[in-house]
C-alpha positions as CSV (number, residue, x, y, z in Angstrom):
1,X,-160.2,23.2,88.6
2,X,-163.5,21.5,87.3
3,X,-165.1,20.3,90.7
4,X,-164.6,16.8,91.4
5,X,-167.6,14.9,93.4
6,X,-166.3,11.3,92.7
7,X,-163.7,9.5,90.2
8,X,-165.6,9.5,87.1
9,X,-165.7,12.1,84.9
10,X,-167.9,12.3,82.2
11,X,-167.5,14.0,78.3
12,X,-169.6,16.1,77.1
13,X,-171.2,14.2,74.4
14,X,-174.7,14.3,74.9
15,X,-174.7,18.4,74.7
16,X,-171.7,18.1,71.5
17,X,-174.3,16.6,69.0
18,X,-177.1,19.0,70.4
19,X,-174.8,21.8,70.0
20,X,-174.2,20.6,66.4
21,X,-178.0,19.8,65.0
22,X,-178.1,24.0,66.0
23,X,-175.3,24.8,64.0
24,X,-176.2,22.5,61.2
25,X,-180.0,24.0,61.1
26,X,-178.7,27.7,61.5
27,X,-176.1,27.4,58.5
28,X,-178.4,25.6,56.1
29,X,-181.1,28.1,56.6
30,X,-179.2,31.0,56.3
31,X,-177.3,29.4,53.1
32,X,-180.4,28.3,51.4
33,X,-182.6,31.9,52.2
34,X,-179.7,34.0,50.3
35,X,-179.4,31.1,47.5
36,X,-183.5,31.5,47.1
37,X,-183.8,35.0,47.6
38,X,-180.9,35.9,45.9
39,X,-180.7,33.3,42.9
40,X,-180.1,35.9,40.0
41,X,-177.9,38.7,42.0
42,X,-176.0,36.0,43.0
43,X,-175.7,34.9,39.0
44,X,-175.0,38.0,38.1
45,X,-171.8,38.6,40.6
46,X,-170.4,35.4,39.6
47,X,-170.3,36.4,35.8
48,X,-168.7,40.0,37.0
49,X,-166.0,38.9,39.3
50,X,-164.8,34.8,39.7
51,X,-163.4,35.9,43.1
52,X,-167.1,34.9,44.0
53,X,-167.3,31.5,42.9
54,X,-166.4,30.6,47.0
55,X,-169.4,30.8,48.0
56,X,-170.5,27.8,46.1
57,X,-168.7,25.6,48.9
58,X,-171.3,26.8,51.3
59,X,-174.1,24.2,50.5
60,X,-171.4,21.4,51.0
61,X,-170.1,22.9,54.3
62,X,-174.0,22.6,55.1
63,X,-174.4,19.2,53.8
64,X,-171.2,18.3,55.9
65,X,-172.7,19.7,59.3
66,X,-175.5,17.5,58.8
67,X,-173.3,14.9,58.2
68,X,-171.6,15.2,61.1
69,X,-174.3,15.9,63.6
70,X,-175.5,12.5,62.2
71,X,-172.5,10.9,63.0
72,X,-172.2,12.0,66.5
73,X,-176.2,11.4,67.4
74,X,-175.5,8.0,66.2
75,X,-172.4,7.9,68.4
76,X,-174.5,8.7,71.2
77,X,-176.9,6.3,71.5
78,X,-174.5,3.4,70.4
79,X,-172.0,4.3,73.2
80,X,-173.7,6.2,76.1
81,X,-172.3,8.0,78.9
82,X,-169.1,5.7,78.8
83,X,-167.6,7.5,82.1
84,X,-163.8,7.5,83.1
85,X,-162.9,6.3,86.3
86,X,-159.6,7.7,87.7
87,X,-157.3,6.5,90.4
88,X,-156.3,8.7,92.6
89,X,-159.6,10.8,91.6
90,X,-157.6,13.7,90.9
91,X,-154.3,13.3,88.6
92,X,-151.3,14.3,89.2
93,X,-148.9,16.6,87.6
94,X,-145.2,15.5,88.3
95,X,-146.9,12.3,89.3
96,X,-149.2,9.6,87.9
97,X,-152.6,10.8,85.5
98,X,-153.8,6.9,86.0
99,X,-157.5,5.0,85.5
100,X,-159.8,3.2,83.1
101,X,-163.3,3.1,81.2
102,X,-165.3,0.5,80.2
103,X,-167.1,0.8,76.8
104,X,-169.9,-1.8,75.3
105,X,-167.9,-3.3,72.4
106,X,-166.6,-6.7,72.1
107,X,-163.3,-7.7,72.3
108,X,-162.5,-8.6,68.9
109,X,-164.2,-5.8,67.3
110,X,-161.4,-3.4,69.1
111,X,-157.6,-4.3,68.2
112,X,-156.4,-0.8,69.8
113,X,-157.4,2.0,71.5
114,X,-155.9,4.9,71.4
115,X,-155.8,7.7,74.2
116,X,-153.9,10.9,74.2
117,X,-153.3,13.6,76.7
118,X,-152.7,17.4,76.6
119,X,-152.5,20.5,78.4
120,X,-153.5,23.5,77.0
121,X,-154.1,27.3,77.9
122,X,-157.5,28.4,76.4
123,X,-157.8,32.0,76.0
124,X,-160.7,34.4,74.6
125,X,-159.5,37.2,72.6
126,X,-161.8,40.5,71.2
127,X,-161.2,41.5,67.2
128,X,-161.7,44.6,65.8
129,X,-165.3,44.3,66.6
130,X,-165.7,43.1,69.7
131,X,-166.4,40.0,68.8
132,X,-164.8,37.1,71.2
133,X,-163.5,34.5,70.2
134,X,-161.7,31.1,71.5
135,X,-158.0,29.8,71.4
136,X,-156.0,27.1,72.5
137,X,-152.6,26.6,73.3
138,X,-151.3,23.1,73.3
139,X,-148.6,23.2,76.6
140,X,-148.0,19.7,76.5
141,X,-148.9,16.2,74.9
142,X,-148.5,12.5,75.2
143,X,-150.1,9.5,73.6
144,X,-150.1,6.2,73.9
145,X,-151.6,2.6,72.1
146,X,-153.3,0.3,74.2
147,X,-154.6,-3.0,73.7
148,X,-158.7,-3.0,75.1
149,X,-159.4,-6.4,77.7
150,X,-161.7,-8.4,77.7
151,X,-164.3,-7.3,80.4
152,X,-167.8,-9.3,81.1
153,X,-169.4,-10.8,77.6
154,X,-170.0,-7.8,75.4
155,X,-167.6,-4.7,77.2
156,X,-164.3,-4.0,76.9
157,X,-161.8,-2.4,79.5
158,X,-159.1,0.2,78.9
159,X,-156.7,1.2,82.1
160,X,-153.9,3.5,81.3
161,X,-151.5,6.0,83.0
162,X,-149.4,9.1,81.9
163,X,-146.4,10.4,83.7
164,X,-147.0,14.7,83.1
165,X,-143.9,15.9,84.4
166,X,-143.7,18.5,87.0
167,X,-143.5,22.6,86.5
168,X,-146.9,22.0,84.4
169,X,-149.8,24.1,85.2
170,X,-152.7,22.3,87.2
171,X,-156.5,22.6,85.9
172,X,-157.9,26.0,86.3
173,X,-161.5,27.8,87.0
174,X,-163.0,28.6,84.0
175,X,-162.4,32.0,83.1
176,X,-160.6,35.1,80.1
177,X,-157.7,32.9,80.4
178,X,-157.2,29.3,82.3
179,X,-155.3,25.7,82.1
180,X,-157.3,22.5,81.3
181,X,-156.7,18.9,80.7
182,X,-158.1,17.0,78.4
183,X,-158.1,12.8,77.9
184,X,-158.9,12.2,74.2
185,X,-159.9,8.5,73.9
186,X,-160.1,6.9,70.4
187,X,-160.9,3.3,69.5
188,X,-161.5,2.9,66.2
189,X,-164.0,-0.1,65.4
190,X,-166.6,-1.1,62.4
191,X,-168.8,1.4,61.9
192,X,-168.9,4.5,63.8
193,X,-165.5,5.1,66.0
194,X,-166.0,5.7,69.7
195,X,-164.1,9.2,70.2
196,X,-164.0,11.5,72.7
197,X,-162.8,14.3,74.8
198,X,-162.9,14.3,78.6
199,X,-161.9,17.1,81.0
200,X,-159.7,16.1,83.8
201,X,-159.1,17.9,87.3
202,X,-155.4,17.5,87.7
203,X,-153.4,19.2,91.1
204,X,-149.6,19.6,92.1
205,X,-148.5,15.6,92.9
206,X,-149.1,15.0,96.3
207,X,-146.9,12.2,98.6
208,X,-150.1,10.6,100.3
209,X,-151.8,9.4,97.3
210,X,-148.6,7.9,95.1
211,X,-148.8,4.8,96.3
212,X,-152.3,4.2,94.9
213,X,-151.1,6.1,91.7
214,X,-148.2,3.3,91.4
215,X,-150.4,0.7,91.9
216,X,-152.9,1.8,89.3
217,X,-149.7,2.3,87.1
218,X,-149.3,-1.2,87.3
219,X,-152.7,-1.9,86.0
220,X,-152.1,-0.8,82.7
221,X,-153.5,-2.2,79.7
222,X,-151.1,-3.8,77.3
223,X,-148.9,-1.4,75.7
224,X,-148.6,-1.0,71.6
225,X,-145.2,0.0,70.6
226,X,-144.9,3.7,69.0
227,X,-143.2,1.4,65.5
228,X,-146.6,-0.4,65.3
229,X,-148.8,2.4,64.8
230,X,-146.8,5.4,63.6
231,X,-145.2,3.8,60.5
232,X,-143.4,6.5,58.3
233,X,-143.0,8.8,61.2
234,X,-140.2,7.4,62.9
235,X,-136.7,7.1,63.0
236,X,-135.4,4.3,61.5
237,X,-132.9,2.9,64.7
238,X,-129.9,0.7,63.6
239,X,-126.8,-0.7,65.5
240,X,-123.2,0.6,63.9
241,X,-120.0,-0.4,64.2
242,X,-119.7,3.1,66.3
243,X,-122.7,3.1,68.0
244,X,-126.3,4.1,67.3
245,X,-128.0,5.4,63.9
246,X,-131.5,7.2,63.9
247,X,-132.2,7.9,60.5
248,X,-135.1,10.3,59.8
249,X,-136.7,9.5,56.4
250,X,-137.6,12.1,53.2
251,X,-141.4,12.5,53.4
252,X,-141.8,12.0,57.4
253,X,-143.8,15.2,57.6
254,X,-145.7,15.0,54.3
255,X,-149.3,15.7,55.7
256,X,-148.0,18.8,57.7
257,X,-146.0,19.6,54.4
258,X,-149.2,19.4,52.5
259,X,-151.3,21.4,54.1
260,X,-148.9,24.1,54.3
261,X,-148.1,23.9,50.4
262,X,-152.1,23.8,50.1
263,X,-152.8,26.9,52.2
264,X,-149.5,28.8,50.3
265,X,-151.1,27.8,47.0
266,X,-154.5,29.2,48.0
267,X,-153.3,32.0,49.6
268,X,-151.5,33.2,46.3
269,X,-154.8,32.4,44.3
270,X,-157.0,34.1,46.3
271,X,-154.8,37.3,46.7
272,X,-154.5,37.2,43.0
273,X,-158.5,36.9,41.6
274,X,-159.7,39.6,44.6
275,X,-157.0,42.0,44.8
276,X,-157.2,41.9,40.9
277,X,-160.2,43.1,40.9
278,X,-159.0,46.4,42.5
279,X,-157.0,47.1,39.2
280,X,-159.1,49.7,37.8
281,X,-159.5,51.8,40.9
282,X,-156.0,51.1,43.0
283,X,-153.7,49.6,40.6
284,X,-150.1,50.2,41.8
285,X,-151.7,49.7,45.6
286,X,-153.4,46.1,45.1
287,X,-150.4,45.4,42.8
288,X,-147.8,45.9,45.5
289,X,-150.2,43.8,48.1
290,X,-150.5,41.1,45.4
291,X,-146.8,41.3,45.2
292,X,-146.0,41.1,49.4
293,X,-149.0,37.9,49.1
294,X,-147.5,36.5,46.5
295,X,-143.7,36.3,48.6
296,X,-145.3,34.9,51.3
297,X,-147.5,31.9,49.8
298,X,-144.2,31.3,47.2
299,X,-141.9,31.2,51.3
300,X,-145.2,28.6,53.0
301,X,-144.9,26.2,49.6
302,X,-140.9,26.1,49.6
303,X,-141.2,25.9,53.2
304,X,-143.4,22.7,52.6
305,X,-140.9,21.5,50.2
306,X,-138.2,21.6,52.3
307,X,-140.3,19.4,55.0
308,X,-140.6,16.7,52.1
309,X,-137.5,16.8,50.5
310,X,-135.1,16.6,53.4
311,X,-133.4,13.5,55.2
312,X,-131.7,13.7,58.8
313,X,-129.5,11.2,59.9
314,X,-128.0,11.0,63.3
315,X,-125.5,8.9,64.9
316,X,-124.3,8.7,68.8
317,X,-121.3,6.9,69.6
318,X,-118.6,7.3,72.9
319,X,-116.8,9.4,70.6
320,X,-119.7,12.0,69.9
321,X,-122.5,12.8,67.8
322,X,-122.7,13.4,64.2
323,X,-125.3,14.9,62.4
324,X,-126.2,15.0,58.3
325,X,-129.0,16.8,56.8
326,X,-129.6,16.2,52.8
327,X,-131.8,18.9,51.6
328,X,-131.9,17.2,47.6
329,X,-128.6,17.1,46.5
330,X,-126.9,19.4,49.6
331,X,-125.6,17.4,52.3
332,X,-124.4,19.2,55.6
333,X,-122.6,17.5,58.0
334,X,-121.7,18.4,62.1
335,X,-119.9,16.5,64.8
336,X,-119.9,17.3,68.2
337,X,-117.5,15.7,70.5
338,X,-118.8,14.0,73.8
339,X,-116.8,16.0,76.0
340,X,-118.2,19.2,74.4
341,X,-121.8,18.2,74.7
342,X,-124.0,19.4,77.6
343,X,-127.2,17.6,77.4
344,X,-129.8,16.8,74.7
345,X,-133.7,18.7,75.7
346,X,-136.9,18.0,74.2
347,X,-138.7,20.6,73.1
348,X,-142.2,20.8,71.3
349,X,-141.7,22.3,67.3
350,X,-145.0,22.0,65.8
351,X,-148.5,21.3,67.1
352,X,-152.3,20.9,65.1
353,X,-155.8,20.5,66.2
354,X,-158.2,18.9,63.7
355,X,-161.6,18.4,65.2
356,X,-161.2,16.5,68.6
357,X,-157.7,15.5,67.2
358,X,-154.9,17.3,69.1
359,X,-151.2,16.2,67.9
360,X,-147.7,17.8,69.0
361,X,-144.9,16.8,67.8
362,X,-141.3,17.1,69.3
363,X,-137.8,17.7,68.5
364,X,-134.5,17.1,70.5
365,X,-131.9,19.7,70.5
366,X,-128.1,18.8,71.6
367,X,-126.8,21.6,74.2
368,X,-123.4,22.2,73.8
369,X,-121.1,23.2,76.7
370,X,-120.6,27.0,74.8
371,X,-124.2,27.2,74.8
372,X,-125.0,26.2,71.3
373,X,-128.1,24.2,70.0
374,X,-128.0,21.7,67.5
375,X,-131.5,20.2,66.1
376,X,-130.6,16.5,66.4
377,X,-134.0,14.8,65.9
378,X,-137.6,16.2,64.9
379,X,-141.5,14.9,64.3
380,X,-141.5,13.3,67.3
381,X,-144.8,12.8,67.7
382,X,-145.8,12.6,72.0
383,X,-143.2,13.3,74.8
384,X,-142.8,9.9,75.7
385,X,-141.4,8.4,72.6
386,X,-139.6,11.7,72.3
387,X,-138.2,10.9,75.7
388,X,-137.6,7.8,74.9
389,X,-135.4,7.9,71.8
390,X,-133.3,11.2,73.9
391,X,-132.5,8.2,76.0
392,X,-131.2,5.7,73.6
393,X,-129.1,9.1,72.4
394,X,-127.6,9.3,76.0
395,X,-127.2,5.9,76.9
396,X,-124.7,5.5,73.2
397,X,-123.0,8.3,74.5
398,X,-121.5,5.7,77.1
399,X,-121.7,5.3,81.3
400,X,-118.6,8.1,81.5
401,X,-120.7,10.9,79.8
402,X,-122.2,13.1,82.6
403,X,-125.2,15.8,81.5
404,X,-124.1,19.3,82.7
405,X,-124.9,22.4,82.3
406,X,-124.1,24.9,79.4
407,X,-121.5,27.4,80.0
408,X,-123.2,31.6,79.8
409,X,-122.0,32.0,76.0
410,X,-120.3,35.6,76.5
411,X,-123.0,38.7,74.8
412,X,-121.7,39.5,72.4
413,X,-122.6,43.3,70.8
414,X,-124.7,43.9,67.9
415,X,-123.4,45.6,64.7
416,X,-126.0,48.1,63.7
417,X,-127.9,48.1,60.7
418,X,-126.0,50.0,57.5
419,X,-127.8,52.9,56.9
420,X,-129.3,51.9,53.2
421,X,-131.2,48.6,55.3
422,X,-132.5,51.1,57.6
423,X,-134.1,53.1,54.4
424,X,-135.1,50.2,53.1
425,X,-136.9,49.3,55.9
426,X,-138.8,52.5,56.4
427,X,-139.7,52.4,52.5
428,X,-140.8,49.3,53.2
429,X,-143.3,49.9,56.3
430,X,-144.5,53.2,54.6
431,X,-144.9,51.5,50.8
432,X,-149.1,50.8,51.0
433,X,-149.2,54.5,52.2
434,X,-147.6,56.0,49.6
435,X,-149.0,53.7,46.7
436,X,-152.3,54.2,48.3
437,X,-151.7,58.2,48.3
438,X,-150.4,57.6,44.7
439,X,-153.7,56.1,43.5
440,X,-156.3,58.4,44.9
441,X,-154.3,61.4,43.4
442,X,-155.6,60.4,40.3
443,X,-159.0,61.3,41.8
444,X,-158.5,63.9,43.8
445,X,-156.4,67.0,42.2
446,X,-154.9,68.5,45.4
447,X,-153.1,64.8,45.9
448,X,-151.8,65.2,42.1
449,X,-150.1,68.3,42.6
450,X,-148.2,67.3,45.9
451,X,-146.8,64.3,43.8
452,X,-146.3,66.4,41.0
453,X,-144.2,68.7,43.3
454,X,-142.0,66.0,44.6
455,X,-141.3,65.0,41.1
456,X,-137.5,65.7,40.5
């Protein structure tokens, strides 16, 4: 746990656009040395193989770090230190994460500010070469819109509070492998956005400091409903003469959709112009690796398609649940009777990082009483709202629907593979081998013979 000397906690801010002036300097001078010294090789391999026309992007990537480091010295010195003050001075997990900050921005420069917070597992893991490097694992997330008071003549003043639920890990030492919190506080204004990223101590909830924790809950900052900010990824929430509709639009996941059809399309085109160039030397081997590629980009951008062109709609009534997808013209429908269902969960299903941006999105899945799960809601984006709409699922299932726990659904045995998928499997795993074997026996005459031998 980061060591706590008083209630405010500061970002790291001043050392971030340090830390990027480095990296800017470092990649510019290393991209422009090999484009001076190298002006006419570098010609010269773009004319023999297209594969290398990449590396143009790595002026703009340089052009883009001094961009940024701009951006965030300007930040700097507009804001300041900007520290937050939290109340109890360590949050809670399974209690209240509650306090404020005070920024130097006027009151009608900032219609919303919004403030997000996650746990994560950072991890360092070795490559091939023994080079380290770090990931994160999003555990948990919430967000929430706020609407900045008015504090003094020229500041503003933000308090908030999250509920993380209990079972969560509490902050961690650095080390190989730890638990963190992070408070990500946006407020977007004219001109350069404040936005940052402060690391929180957090410890198990303890009884002798809720009652401040519930008083500074009740100091929170005017609340901005989820509809009025996250327009197009939402359900749609209607009364019926049954009960309650959520419908889930076509196109509620078009930027994760995107991306994925993006990096499927440049997956395939980059397999295809450097693995082509392999033709001459290994041509069955960076054929069949063009081929495997080739599945899997064609499997990310029919994936993304599927995220665009589907529509759930889900409606709870006393009677019971019923669920219909539309996938373009296919429509599957489910119901699920309220004595046969168990209990609805939330569950996070997808999760991105994007600079300082951290967003997780969550699903609900219906439990049945046999022990089956039915995907009920999804792109849920923050456990609260998620929480929020499972509740408006329970409360139309009436007052006389009870949650309870899922019966053990019996095991039952496997049927083994047939014996043809089990050869197809091992020709499969053993395919680059033996088209790699293949290949070099055109070069090497002991390898031609073996095949020759096995020729039937």
């Amino acid at each position: 746990m980061p060591r706590v000397t008083d209630n405010k906690i500061y970002s790291q801010a001043s050392s971030e656009f340090w830390v990027s002036w480095i990296a800017a300097i470092i990649w510019n001078a290393i991209t422009w040395v090999a484009i001076i010294k190298g002006g006419e090789n570098l010609l010269q391999a773009f004319d023999e193989s297209p594969v290398f026309y990449f590396f143009v992007l790595f002026p703009f990537i340089g052009l883009f770090t001094i961009y940024s480091a701009i951006k965030q010295t300007l930040a700097w010195f507009k804001f300041g230190k900007t520290p937050v003050e939290l109340n109890p001075a360590i949050g809670q997990v399974g209690g209240y994460c509650a306090g404020s900050i005070t920024l130097p921005i006027l009151t009608q420069e900032a219609a919303i500010a919004e403030l997000s917070l996650s746990c994560k597992r950072r991890y360092y893991r070795k490559d091939s070469d023994g080079h380290s490097s770090t990931h994160d694992e999003v555990i948990w997330h919430d967000q929430v819109s706020l609407k900045p008071e008015r504090y003094g003549r020229k500041k503003i003043k933000i308090n908030f509070s999250f509920l993380p639920p209990s079972g969560l890990p509490i902050s961690e030492e650095k080390s190989d492998n730890y638990h963190l919190w992070q408070l990500h506080i946006k407020v977007p204004v004219r001109g350069i956005d404040y936005d940052r990223i402060f690391e929180l101590p957090m410890q198990a909830a303890s009884e002798s400091i809720s009652g401040v924790a519930e008083f500074s809950r009740t100091q929170t900052s005017e609340v901005i409903e989820h509809k009025e900010t996250e327009k197009g990824l939402i359900p749609t929430i209607k009364k019926t003469s049954a009960g309650t509709e959520f419908y889930y639009g076509y196109g509620r996941s078009k930027v994760m959709a995107m991306a994925i059809m993006l990096f499927g399309l440049f997956l395939g085109g980059f397999s295809y112009l450097f693995f082509g160039e392999f033709t001459a030397f290994l041509p069955i081997t960076s054929s069949l690796i063009n081929i495997y590629i080739s599945l899997i980009a064609s499997g990310l951008f029919l994936l993304g398609v599927f995220l665009v062109l589907n529509s759930l709609t889900v409606e709870a009534s006393l009677s019971g649940v019923r669920k219909q997808q539309k996938i373009l013209w296919f429509k599957l429908d489910e119901f699920i009777k309220t004595e046969d269902i168990a209990d609805i969960s939330v569950e996070q299903n997808a999760s991105s990082t994007s600079g300082k941006n951290t967003r997780v999105w969550y699903a609900l899945k219906l439990l049945t009483k046999e022990g089956q799960t039915i995907e009920v809601a999804d792109s849920l984006e923050g456990q609260s709202y998620a929480n929020d709409i499972k509740q408006q699922m329970l409360d139309s299932l009436g007052s006389r629907w009870q949650a309870s726990s899922p019966e053990q659904s019996k095991k039952k045995s496997k049927r083994p593979l047939p014996r043809w998928a089990k050869w197809i499997g091992k020709l499969l795993s053993y395919s680059f081998s033996i088209a790699l074997l293949y290949d070099l026996s055109q070069f090497f005459p002991e390898l031609t013979e073996i095949f020759q031998q096995l020729k039937f």
